[in-house]
N, C-alpha and C positions, 0 to 999 in steps of 0.2 A: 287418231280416232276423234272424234268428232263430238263433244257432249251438249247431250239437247237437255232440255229442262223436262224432268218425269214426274210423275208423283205419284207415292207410292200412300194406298189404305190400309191401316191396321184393321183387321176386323174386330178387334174385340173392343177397343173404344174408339174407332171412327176416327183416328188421329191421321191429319195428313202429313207426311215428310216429301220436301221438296227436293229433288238433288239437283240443281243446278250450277254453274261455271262460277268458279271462285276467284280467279286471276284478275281480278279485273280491282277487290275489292280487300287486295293480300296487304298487310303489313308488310313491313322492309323486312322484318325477323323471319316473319314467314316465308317470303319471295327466297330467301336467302337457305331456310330448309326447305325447298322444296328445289330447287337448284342443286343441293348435296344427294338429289335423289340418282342411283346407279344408271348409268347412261342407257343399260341395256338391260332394263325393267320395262316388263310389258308394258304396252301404254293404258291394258284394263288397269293394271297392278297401280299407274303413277295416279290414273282416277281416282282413285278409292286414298292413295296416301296425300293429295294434293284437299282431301273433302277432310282425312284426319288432321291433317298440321294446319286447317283452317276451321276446324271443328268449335260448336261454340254450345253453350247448356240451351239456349233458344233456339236450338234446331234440331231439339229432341233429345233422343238417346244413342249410344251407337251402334245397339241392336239394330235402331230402322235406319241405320246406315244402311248399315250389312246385309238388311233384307234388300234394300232398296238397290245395289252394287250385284247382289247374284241375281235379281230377275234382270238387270238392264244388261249387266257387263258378260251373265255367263261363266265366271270363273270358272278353270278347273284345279285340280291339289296344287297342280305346283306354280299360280297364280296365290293361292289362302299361304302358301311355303316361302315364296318371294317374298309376300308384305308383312310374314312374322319375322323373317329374316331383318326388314331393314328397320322393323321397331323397336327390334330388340337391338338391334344396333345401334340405335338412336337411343335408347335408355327411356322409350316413350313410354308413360301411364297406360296408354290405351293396349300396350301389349297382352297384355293379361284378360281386356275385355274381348279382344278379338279372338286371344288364341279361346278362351271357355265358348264363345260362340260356337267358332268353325266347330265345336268338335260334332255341334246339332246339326250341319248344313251336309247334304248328302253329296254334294260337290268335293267336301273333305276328306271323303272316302277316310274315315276317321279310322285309325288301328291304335292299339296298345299302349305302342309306343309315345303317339301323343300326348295319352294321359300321361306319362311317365315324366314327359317333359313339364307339363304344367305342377305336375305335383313338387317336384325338384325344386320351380320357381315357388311354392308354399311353402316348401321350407326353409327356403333362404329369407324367406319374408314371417317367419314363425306364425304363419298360416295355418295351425294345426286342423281347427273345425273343419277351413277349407277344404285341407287335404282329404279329410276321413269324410265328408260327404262326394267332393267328386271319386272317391274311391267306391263308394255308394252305391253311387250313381252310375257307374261304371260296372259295375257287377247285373245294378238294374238292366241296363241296355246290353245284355248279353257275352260282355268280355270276361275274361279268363284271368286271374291276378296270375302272373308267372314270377320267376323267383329277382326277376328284374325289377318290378315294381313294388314287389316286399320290403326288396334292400331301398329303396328308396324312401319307406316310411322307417324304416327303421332308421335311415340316416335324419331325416326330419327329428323323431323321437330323441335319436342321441342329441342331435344339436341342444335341444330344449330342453333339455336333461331329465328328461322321463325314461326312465331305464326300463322302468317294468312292464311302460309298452312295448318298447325296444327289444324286449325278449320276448314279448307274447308275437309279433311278427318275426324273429325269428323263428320261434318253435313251430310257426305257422307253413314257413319257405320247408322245415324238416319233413312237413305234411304232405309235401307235393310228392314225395317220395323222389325226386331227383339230385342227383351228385350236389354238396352244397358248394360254388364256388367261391375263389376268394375274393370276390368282391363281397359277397353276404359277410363272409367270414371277417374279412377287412372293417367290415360297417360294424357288426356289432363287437369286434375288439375295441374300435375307437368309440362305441357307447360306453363299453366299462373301464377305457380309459378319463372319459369325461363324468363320468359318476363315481373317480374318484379310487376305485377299485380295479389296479392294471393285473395286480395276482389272477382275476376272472379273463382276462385279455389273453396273459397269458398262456393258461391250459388251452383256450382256442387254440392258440399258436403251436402249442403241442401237438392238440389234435388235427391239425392242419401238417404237422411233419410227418405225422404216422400215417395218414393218405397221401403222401406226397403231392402238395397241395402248399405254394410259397405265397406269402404274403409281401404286397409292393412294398417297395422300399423304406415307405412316408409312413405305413403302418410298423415297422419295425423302431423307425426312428421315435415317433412318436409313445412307441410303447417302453423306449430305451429312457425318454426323457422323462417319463411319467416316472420311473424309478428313480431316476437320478432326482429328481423335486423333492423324491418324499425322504431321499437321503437310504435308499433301500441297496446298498450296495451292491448284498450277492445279488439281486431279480437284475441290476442293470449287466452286471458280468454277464449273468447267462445270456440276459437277450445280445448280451455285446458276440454271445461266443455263436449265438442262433444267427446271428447279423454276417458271419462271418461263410457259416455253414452253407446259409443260401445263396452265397457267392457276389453278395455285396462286399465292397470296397471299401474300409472305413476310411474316413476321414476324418479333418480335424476337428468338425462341430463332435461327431459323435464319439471320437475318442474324448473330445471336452468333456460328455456326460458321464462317462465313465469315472473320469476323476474326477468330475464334481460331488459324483454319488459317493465317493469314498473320502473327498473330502470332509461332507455333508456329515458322515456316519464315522467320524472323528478316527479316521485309518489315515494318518497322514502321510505314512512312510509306503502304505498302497498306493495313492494318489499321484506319489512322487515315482515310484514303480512306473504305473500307467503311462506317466507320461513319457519317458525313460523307453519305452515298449513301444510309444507312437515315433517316437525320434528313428529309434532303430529301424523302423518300418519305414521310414525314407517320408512320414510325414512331416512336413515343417508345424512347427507351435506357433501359434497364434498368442498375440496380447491377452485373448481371455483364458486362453488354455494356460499360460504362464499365472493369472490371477487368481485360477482355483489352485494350482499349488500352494502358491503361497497362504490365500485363506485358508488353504486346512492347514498348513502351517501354524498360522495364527492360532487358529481352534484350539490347538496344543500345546499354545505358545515356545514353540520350539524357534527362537528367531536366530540362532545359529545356524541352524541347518538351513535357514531361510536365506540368509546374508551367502552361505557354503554354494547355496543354488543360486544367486543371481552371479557369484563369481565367477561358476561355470559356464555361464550363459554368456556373458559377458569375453570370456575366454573363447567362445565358440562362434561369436562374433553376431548374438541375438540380446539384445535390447528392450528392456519391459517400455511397455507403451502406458498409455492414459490410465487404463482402467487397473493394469500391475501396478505402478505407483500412485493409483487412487488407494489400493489395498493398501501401500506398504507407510502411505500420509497417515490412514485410517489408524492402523499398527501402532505407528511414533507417538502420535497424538495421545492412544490408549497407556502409553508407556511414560507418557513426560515427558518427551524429548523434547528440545527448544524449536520454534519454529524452522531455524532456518536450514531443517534438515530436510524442512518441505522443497524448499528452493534448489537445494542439492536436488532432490529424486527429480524435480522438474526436471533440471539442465540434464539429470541423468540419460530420463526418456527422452529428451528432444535430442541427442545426439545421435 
């Protein structure tokens, strides 16, 4: 395609924007992105990315880009789809200006969904005003909030730890009167796990079993950890036994939390249990899964039973690492021991 020189009039202050041929006038940096550009990107689509990666503040704004590219170039959706694609690939600024554009240009045949995508990128950017006026505005222009784009203010809200908008959009998605799914249900777990309060997470996750309605893995995990932090034994047990129920596979991070939570919660002879219960389940133990043993060990100062359990280990032909005999230096140290017992646990682990 062939770029001639246009020029495009703002009416409302008479401002002229030129678009003309940039190659001629490219930095090395730039010659170099516009080269990474997809071989098999339209050539309207490479116009428009070749005027962004050579874009400068003296040639306006990138609104009368944008105006100036749909009257010459014509774009249609999946031309505005290609060039969010490879900016967002690029990690480019101007992502964001183009995708709030397109959503005004009738070429974009703009749905739902879009906004859904832009708001998602506010809240990784703790965007909140953002969010809540293109959600606005989006109402203004005639769209429908559905329970997709709920869950996504509500995951913004949790990020930022506003809980009690968090639940005012949920209570909102209850409104629609539709089955609530577990992604809703997932977002606002992981709100009352980040505000601190997993007991609220929990009862979701209740009420999520009695619809029979599972929550992903990563909400289970992290609502396992949230107890095990706060040293909450029995909540990590259950979700450990919930984790189990919904036909997740423990493994050895989250049986770790299991017995860190009972370490935490000064049960050392649970902890020691737990892990006893991962073994027999044909889970191998980990350096850190052997460190919360023995810290709640310590907790209790029970360092027989401590010494009892690296013998076993050692008999079974498993080995404490860095962070086991970081515990067990830490232990000596508290006790008096003379250094060079440090030196021993070293040679112990490196063997």
């Amino acid at each position: 395609m062939e770029e001639t020189v246009q020029e495009e009039v703002k009416e409302n202050n008479n401002r002229r924007f030129r678009w003309i041929e940039v190659s001629r006038n490219m930095t090395e940096a730039q010659r170099h992105a516009v080269s990474k550009l997809p071989f098999r990107m339209a050539n309207r689509c490479k116009a428009l990315m070749r005027q962004i990666i050579c874009f400068s503040d003296d040639k306006g704004n990138v609104s009368d880009l944008l105006e100036a590219w749909v009257k010459i170039m014509k774009p249609i959706r999946a031309d505005w789809l290609s060039v969010l694609k490879e900016l967002k690939t690029m990690g480019h600024p101007f992502y964001i200006k183009v995708a709030e554009h397109a959503l005004l240009e009738e070429s974009f045949e703009t749905d739902v969904r879009d906004y859904t995508k832009i708001i998602h990128y506010y809240g990784d950017h703790n965007q909140l005003e953002d969010a809540e006026n293109l959600l606005t505005a989006m109402k203004q222009r005639g769209f429908i909030c559905d329970q997709v784009i709920l869950t996504a203010m509500i995951n913004i809200y949790s990020k930022a730890g506003h809980l009690n908008q968090a639940e005012e959009y949920f209570e909102e998605i209850k409104l629609l009167g539709e089955t609530l799914d577990k992604r809703s249900y997932g977002s606002m777990i992981m709100a009352y796990i980040r505000a601190g309060v997993p007991e609220h997470g929990e009862n979701l996750l209740q009420e999520m079993d009695e619809r029979e309605i599972y929550a992903g893995s990563e909400v289970y995990k992290a609502l396992l950890r949230a107890f095990s932090k706060n040293g909450n034994a029995e909540g990590a047990q259950r979700v450990f036994d919930a984790i189990q129920l919904a036909g997740i596979s423990p493994d050895d991070k989250i049986c770790g939390h299991v017995i860190d939570a009972y370490g935490i919660s000064g049960q050392s002879e649970k902890a020691f249990i737990a892990f006893q219960n991962m073994r027999g389940a044909g889970i191998e133990p980990t350096d850190k899964c052997i460190a919360f043993v023995l810290a709640a060990f310590e907790k209790e100062s029970k360092l027989n039973k401590a010494l009892q359990f690296l013998i076993d280990l050692e008999r079974d032909g498993i080995m404490v690492g860095v962070e086991a005999s970081g515990i067990l230096a830490r232990w000596f140290r508290k006790l008096g021991v003379v250094e060079e017992v440090e030196h021993v646990l070293r040679d112990f682990a490196g063997r």
